[in-house]
Backbone as CSV, one residue per row, in Angstrom:
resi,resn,N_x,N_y,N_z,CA_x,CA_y,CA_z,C_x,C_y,C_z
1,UNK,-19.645,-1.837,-14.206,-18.630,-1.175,-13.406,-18.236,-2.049,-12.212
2,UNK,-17.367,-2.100,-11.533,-16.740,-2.725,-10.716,-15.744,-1.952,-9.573
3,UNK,-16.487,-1.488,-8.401,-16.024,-1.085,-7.646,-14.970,-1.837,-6.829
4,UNK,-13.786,-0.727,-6.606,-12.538,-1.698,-5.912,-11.778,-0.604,-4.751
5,UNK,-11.842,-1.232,-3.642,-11.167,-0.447,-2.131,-10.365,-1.269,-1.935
6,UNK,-9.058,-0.067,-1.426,-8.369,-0.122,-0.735,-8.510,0.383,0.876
7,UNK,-8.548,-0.608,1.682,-8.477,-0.026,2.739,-7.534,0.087,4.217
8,UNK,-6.981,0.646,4.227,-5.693,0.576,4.687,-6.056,1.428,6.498
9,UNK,-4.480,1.224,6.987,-5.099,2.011,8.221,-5.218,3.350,8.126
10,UNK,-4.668,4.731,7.091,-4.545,5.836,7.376,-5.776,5.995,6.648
11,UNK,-5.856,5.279,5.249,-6.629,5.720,4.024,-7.293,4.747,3.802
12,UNK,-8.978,5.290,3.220,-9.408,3.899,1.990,-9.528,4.875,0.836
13,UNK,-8.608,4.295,-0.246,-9.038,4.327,-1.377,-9.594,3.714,-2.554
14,UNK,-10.155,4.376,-3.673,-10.947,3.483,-4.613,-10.906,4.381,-5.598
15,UNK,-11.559,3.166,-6.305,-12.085,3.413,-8.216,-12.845,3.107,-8.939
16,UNK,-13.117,3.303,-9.617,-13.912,2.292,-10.565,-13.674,2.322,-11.996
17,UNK,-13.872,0.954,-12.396,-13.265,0.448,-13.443,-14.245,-0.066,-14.377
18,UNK,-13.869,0.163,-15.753,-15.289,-0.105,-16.343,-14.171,-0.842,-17.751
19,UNK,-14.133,-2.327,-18.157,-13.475,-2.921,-18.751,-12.313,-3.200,-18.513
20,UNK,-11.278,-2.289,-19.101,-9.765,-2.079,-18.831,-9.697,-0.839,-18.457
21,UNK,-10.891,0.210,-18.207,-10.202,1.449,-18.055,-10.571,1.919,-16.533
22,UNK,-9.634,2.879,-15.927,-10.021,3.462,-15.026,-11.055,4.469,-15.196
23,UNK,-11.951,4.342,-14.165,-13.236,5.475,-14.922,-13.016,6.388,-13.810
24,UNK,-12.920,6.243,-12.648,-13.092,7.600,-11.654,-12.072,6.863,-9.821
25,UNK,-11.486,7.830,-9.554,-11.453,6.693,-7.972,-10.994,8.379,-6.921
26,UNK,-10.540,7.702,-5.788,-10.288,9.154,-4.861,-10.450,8.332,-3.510
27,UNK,-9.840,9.164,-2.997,-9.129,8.548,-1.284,-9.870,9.699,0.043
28,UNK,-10.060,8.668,1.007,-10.770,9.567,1.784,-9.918,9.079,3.594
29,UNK,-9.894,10.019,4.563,-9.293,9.361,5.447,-9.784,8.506,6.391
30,UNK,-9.414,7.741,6.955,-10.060,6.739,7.076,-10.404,6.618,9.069
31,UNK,-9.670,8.013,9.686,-9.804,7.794,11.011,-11.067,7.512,11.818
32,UNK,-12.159,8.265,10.815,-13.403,7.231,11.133,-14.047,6.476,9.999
33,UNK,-13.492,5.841,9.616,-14.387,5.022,8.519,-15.464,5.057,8.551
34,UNK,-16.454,5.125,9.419,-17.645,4.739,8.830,-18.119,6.508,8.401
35,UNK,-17.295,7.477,8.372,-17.755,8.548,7.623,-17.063,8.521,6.390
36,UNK,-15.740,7.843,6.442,-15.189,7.722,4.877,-16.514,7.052,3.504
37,UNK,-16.937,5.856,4.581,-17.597,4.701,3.533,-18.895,5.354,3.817
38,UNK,-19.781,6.054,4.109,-20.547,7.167,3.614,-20.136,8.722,2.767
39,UNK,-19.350,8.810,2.538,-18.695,9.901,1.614,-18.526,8.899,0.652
40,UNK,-18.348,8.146,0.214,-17.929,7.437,-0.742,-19.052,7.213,-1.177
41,UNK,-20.628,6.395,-1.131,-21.659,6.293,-1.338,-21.814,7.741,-1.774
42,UNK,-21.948,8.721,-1.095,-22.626,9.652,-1.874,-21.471,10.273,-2.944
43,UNK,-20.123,9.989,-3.079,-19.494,10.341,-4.328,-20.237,9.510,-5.693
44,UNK,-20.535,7.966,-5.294,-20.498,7.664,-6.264,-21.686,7.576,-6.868
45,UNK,-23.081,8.062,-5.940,-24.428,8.797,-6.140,-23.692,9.634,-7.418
46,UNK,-22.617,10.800,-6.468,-22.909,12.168,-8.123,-22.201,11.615,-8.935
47,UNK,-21.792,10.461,-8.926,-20.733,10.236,-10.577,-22.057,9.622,-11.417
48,UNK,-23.063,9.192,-11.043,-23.719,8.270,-11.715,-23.058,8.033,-13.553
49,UNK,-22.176,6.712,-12.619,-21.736,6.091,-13.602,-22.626,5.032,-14.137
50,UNK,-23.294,4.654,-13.246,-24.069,3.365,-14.078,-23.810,2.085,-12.573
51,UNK,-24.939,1.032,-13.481,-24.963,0.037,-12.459,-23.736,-0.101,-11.598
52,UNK,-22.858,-0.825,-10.410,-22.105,-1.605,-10.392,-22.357,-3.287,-10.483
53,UNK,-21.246,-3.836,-11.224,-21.473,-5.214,-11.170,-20.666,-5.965,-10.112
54,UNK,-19.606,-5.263,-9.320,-18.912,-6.714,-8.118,-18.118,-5.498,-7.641
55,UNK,-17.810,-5.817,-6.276,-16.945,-4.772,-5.139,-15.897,-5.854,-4.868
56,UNK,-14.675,-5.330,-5.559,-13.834,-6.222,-4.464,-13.350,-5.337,-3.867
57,UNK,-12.109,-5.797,-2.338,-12.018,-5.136,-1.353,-10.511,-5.977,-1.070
58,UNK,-9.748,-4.912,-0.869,-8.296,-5.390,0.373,-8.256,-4.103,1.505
59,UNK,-8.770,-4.992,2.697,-8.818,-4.449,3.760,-7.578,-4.915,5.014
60,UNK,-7.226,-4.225,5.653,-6.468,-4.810,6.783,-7.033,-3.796,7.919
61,UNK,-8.162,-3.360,7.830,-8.534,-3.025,8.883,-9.595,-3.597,9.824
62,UNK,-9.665,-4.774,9.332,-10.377,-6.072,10.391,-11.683,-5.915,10.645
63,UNK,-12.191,-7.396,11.192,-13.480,-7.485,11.133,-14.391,-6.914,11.401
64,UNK,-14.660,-6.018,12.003,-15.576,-5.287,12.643,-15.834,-4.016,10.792
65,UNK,-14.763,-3.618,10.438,-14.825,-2.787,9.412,-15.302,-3.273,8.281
66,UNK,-14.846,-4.825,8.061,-15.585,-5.589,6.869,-16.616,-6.303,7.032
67,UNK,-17.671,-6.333,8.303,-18.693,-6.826,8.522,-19.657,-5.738,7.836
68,UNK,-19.225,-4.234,8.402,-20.126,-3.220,8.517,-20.000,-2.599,7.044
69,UNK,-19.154,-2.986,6.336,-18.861,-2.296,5.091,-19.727,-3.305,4.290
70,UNK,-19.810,-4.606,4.389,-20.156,-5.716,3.711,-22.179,-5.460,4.027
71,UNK,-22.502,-4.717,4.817,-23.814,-4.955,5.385,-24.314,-3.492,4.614
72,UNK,-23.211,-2.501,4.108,-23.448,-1.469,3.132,-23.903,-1.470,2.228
73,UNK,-22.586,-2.714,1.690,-22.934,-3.021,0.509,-24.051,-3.587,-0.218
74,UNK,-24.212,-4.466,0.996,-25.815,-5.335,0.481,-27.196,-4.426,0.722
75,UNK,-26.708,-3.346,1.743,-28.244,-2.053,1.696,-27.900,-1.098,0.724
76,UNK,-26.433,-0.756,0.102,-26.777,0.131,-0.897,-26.870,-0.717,-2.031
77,UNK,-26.205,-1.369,-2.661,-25.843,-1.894,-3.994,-27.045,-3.275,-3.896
78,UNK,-27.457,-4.029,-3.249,-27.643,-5.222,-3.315,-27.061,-6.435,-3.882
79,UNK,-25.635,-6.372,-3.297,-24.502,-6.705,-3.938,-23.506,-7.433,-2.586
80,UNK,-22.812,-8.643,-2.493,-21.755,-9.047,-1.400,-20.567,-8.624,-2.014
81,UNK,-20.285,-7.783,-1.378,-18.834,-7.763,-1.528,-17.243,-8.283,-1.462
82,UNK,-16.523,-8.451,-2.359,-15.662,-9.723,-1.907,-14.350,-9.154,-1.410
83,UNK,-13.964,-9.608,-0.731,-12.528,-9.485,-0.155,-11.653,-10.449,0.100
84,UNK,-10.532,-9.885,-0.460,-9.522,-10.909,-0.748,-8.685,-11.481,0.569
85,UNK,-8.333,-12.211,-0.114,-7.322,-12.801,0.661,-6.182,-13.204,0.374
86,UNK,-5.162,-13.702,1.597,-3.777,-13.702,1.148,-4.228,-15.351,0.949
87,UNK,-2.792,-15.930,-0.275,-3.089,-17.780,-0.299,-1.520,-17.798,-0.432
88,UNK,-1.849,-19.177,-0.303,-0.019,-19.848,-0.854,0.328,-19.416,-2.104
89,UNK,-0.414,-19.044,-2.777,0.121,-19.578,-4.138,-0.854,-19.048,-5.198
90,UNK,-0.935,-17.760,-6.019,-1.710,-16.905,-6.669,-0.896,-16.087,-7.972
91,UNK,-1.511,-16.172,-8.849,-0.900,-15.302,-10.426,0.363,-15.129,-10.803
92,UNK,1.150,-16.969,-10.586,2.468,-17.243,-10.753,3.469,-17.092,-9.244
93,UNK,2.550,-16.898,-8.319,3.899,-16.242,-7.206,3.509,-16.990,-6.172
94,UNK,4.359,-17.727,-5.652,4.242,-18.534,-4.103,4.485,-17.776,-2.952
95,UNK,3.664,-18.106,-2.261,3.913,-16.558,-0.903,5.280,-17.727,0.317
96,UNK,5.755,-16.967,0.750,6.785,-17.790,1.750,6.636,-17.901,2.869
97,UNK,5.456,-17.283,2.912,4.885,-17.365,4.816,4.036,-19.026,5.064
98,UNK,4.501,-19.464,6.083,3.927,-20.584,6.455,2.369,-20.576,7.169
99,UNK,2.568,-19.593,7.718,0.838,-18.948,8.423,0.591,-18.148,7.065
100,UNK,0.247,-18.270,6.523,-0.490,-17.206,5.102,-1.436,-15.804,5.373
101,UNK,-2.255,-16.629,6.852,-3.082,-15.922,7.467,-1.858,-14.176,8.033
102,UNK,-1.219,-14.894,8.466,-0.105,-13.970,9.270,0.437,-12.446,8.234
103,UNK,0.261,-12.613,6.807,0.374,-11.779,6.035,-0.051,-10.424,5.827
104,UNK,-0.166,-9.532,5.711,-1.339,-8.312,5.752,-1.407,-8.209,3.947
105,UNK,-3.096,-9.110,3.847,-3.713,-9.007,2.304,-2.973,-7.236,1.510
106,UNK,-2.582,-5.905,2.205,-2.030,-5.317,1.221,-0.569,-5.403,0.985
107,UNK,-0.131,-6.565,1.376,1.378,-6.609,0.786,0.886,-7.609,-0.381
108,UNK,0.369,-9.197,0.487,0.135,-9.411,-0.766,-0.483,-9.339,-2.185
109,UNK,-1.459,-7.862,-2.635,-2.052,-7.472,-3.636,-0.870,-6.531,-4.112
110,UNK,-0.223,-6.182,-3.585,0.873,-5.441,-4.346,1.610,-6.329,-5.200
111,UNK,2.332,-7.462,-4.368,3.300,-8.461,-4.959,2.971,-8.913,-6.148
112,UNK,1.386,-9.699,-6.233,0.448,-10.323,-7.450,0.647,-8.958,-8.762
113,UNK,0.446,-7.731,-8.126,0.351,-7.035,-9.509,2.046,-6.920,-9.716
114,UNK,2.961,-6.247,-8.871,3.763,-6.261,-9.182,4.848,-7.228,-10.269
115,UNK,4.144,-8.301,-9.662,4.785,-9.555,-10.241,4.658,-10.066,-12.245
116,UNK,2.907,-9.413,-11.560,2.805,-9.959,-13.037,2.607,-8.725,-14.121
117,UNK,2.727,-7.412,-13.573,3.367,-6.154,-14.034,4.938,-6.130,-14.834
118,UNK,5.880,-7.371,-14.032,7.157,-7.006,-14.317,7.399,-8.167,-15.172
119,UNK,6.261,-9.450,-15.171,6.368,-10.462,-16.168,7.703,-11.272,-15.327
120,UNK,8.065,-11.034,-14.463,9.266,-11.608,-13.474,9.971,-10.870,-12.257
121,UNK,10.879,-11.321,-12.216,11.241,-10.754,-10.428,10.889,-9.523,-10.048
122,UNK,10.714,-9.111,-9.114,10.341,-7.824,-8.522,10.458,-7.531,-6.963
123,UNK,10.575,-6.549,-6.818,10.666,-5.772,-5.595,9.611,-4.464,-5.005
124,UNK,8.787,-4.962,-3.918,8.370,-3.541,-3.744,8.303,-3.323,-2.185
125,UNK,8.496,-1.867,-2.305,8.518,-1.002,-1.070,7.198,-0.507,-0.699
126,UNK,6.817,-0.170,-0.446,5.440,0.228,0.285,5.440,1.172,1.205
127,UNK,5.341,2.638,0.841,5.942,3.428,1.848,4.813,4.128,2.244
128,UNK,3.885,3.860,3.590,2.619,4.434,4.239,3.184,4.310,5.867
129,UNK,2.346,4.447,6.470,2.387,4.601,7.717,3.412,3.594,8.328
130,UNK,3.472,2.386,7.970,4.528,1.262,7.891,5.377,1.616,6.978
131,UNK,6.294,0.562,6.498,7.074,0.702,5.442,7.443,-0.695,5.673
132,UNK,6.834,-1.442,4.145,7.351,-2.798,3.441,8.166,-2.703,2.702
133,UNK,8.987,-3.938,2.673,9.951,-4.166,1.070,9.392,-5.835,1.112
134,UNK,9.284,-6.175,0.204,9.208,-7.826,0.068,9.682,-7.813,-1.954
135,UNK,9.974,-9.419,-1.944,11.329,-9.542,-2.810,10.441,-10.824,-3.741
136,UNK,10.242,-10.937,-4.604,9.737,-11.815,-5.645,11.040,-12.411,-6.598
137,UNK,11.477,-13.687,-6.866,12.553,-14.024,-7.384,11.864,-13.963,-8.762
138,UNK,12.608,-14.524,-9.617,12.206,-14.776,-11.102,10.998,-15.615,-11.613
139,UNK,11.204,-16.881,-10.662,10.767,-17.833,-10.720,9.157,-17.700,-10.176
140,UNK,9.000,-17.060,-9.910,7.634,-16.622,-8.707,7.824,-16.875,-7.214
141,UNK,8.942,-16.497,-6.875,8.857,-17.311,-5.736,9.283,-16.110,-4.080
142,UNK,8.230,-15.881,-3.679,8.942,-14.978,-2.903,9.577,-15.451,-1.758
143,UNK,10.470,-14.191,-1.487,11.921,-14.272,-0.862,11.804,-14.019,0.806
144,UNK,10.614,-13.388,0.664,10.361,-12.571,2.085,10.460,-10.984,2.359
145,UNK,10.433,-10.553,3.349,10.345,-9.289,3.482,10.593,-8.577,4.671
146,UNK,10.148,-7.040,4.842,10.821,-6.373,5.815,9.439,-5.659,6.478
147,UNK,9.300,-5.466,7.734,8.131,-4.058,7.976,8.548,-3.197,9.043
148,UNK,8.533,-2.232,9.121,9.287,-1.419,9.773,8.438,0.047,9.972
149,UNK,8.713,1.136,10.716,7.760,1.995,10.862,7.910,2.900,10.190
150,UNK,6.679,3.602,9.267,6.913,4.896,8.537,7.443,6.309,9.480
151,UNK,7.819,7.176,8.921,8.025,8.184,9.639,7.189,8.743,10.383
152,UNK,5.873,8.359,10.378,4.921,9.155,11.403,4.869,8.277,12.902
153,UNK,5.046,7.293,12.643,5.443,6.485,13.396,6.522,6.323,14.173
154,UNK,7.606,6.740,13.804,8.958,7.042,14.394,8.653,7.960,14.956
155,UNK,7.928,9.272,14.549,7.970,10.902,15.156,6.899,10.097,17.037
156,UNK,6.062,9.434,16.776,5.203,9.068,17.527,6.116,8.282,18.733
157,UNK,6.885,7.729,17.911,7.629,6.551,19.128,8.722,7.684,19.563
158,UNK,9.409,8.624,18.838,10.055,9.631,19.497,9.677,10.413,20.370
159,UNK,8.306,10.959,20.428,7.432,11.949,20.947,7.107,11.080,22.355
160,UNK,7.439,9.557,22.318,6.674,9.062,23.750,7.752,9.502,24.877
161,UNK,9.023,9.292,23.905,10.049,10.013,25.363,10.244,11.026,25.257
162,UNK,10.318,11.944,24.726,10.494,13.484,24.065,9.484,14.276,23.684
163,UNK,9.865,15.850,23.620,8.774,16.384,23.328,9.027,16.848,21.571
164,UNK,9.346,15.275,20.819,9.104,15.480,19.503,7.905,16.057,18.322
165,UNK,6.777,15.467,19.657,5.699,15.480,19.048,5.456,17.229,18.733
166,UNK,5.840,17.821,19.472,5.098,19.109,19.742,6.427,20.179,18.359
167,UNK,7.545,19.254,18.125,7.914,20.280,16.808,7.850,20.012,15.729
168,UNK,7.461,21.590,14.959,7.267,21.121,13.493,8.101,20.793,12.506
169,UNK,7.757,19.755,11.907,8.916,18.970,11.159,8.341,19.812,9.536
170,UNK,9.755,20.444,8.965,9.587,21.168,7.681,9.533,19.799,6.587
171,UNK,8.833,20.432,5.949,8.813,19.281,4.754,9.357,20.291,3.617
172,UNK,9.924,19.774,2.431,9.875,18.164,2.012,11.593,17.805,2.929
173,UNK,11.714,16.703,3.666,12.642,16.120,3.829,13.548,16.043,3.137
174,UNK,15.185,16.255,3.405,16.297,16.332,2.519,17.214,14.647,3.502
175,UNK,18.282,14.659,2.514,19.356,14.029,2.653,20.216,14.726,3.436
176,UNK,20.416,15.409,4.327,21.076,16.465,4.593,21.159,16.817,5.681
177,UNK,21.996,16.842,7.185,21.870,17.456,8.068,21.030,18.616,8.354
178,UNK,20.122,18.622,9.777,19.286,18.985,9.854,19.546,20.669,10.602
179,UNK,19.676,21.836,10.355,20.286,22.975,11.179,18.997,23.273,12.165
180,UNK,18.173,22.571,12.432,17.096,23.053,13.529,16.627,21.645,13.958
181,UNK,16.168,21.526,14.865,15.674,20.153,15.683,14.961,20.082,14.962
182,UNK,13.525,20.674,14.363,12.715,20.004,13.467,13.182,19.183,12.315
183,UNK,14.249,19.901,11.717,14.701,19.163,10.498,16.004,18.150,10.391
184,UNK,16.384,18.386,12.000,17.080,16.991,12.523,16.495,15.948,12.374
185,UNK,15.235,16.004,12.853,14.564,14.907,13.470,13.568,14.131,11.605
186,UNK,13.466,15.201,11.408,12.318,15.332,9.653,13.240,14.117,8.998
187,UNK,14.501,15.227,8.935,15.996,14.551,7.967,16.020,13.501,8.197
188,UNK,16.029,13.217,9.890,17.247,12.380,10.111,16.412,10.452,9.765
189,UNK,15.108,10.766,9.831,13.692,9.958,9.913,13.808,9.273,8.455
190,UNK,13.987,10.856,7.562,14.049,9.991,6.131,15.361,9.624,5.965
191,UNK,16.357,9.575,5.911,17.597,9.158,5.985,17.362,7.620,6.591
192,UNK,17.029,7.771,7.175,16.911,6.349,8.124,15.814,5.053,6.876
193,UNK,15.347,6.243,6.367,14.406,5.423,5.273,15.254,4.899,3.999
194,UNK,15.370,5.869,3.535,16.513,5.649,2.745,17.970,4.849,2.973
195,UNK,18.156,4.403,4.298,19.108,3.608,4.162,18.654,2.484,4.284
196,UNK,17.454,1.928,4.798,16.498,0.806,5.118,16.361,0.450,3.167
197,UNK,16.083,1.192,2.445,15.539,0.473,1.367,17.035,0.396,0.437
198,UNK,18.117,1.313,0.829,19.313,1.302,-0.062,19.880,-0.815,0.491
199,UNK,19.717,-0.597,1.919,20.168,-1.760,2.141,19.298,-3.252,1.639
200,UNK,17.892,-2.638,1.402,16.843,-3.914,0.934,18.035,-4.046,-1.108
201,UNK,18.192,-3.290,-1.361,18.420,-3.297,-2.937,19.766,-4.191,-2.854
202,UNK,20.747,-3.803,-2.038,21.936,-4.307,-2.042,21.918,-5.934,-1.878
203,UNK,21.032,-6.280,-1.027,20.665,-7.765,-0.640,20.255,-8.304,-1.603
204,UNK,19.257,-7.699,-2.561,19.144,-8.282,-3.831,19.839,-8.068,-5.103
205,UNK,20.755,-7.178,-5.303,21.508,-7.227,-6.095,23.308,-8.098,-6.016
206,UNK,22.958,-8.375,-4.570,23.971,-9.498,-4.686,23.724,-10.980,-4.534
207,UNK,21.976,-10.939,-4.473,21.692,-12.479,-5.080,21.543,-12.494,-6.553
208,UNK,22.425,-11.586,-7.190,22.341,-11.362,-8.532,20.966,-11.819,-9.612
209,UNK,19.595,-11.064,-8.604,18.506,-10.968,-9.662,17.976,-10.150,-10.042
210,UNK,17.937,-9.914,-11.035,17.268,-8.691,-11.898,15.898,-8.299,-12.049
211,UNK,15.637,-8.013,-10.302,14.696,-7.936,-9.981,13.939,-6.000,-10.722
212,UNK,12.699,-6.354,-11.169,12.420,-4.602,-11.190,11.771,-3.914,-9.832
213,UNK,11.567,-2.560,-9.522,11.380,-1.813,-8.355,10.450,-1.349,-8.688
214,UNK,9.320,-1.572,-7.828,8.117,-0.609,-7.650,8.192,0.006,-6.155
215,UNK,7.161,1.465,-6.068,7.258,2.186,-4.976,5.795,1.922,-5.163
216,UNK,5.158,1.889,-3.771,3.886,2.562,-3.361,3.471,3.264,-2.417
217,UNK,2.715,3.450,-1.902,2.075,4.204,-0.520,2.047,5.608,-0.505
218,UNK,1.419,5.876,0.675,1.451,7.476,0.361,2.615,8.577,-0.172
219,UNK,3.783,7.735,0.159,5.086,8.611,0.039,6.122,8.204,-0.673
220,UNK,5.341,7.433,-1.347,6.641,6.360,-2.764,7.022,7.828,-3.469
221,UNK,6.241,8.795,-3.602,6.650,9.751,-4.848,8.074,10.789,-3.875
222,UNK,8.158,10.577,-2.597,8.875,11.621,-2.073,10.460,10.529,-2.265
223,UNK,10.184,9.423,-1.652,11.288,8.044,-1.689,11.664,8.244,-2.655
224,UNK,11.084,7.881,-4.375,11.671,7.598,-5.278,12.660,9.075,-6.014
225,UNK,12.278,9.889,-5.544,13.031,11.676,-5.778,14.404,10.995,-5.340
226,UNK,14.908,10.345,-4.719,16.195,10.038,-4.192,17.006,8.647,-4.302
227,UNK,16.167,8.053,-4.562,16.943,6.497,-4.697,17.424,6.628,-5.958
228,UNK,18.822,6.021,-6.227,19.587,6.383,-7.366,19.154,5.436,-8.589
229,UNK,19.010,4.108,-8.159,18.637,3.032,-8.880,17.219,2.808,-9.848
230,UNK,17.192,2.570,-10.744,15.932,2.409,-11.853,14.898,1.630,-10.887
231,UNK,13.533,2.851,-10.965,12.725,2.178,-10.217,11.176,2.887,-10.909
232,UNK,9.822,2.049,-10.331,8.887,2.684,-11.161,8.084,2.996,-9.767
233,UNK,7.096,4.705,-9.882,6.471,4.603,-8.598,4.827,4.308,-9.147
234,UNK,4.022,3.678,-8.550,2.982,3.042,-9.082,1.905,3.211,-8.016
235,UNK,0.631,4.348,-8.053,0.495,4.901,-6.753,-0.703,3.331,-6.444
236,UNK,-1.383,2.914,-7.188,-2.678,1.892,-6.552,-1.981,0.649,-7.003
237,UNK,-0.723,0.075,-6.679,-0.515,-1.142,-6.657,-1.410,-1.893,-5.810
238,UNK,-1.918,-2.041,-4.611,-2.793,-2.868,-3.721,-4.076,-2.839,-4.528
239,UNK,-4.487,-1.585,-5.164,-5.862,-2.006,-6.362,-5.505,-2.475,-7.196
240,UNK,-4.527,-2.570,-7.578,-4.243,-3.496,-9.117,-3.678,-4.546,-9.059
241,UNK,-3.772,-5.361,-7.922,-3.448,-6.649,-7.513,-5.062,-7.883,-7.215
242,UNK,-6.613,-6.870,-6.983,-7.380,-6.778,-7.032,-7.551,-8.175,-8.168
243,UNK,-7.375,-7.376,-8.688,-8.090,-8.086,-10.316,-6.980,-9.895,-10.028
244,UNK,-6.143,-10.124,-10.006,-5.349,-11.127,-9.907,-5.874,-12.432,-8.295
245,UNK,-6.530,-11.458,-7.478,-6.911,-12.526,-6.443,-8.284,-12.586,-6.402
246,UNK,-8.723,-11.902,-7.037,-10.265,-11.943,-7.556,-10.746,-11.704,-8.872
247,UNK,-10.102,-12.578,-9.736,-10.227,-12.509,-10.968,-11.917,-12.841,-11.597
């Protein structure tokens, strides 16, 4: 078996994988990690699936989290755990950043699967607490990208001058003028999303490449309800990029 985390800033999630198949995984929140990555130990106590043989890991929640997770691993499992990293140049696709370091490892585990998911060009959005788009040409060659703030994030940067914070925003978010301040502000947040990624598509459809669309993050499934254009939502792209930088 082969344990694999995602660990992100809202969430870490995981799975485990036993050949080609998914055998079990589940997401825990991550505001204190070190109670997530003890809930997780004792989940995978009651699955007793069997040995594990290797942990890989895409973390962007920095050193202090992958020292202490890595010092877990070797008191529960007796096992180092590996964590990836971003490179120039990995499973057909050249990254375009000149600092490589400068990257956040879960864009680039998305791109690697994405890429070699679509067998050629691709596009993905990444819709969590941030919100990515980055652009893969045909050739492997990426184009670059966008990061920008998810909606909880906007409500937060609204709430510093306003008292946004304190109304409740109705879900699910529409396209649609908002008839109450909550759903002004809900609406007007995703709208703003939706024109951020309508405008990422247009940029690439007039470098005329036939790029394919993946969604991820916590809220790819609410995004993709509305974007008109052929797209696939793919919830553990950052785990299934895993296998490609730590093959």
């Amino acid at each position: 078996m082969i344990l694999e985390l995602d660990a992100g800033n809202t969430r870490i999630k995981w799975r485990l994988v036993g050949g080609d198949q998914i055998v079990t995984g589940g997401a825990f929140a991550a505001d204190k990690p070190g109670n997530a990555v003890q809930a997780l130990v004792e989940e995978l106590d009651r699955q007793q699936t069997g040995a594990l043989e290797r942990i890989r890991v895409s973390s962007v929640r920095g050193a202090d989290f992958n020292t202490a997770f890595g010092a877990l691993a070797r008191e529960t499992w007796n096992m180092e755990a590996e964590f990836a990293k971003v490179s120039a140049r990995a499973a057909g696709v050249t990254n375009a950043y000149e600092d490589i370091g400068a990257m956040g490892v879960d864009r680039w585990m998305a791109l690697l699967a994405a890429y070699n998911r679509a067998e050629g060009g691709c596009c993905v959005i990444d819709y969590g607490s941030a919100i990515t788009f980055d652009w893969v040409n045909s050739s492997g060659v990426h184009q670059g990208g966008y990061i920008v703030p998810g909606v909880s994030l906007m409500q937060q940067s609204l709430a510093s001058k306003t008292r946004a914070l304190d109304i409740h925003l109705p879900e699910p978010f529409r396209l649609e003028p908002g008839k109450s301040t909550g759903e002004a502000i809900g609406n007007g947040m995703f709208t703003m999303v939706c024109g951020f990624a309508t405008l990422c598509h247009q940029q690439v459809a007039r470098a005329g490449d036939d790029a394919r669309w993946f969604l991820t993050g916590g809220d790819a499934v609410m995004l993709g309800e509305v974007l008109p254009w052929e797209h696939e939502v793919v919830s553990d792209l950052v785990l299934d990029g895993l296998c490609y930088a730590l093959p």
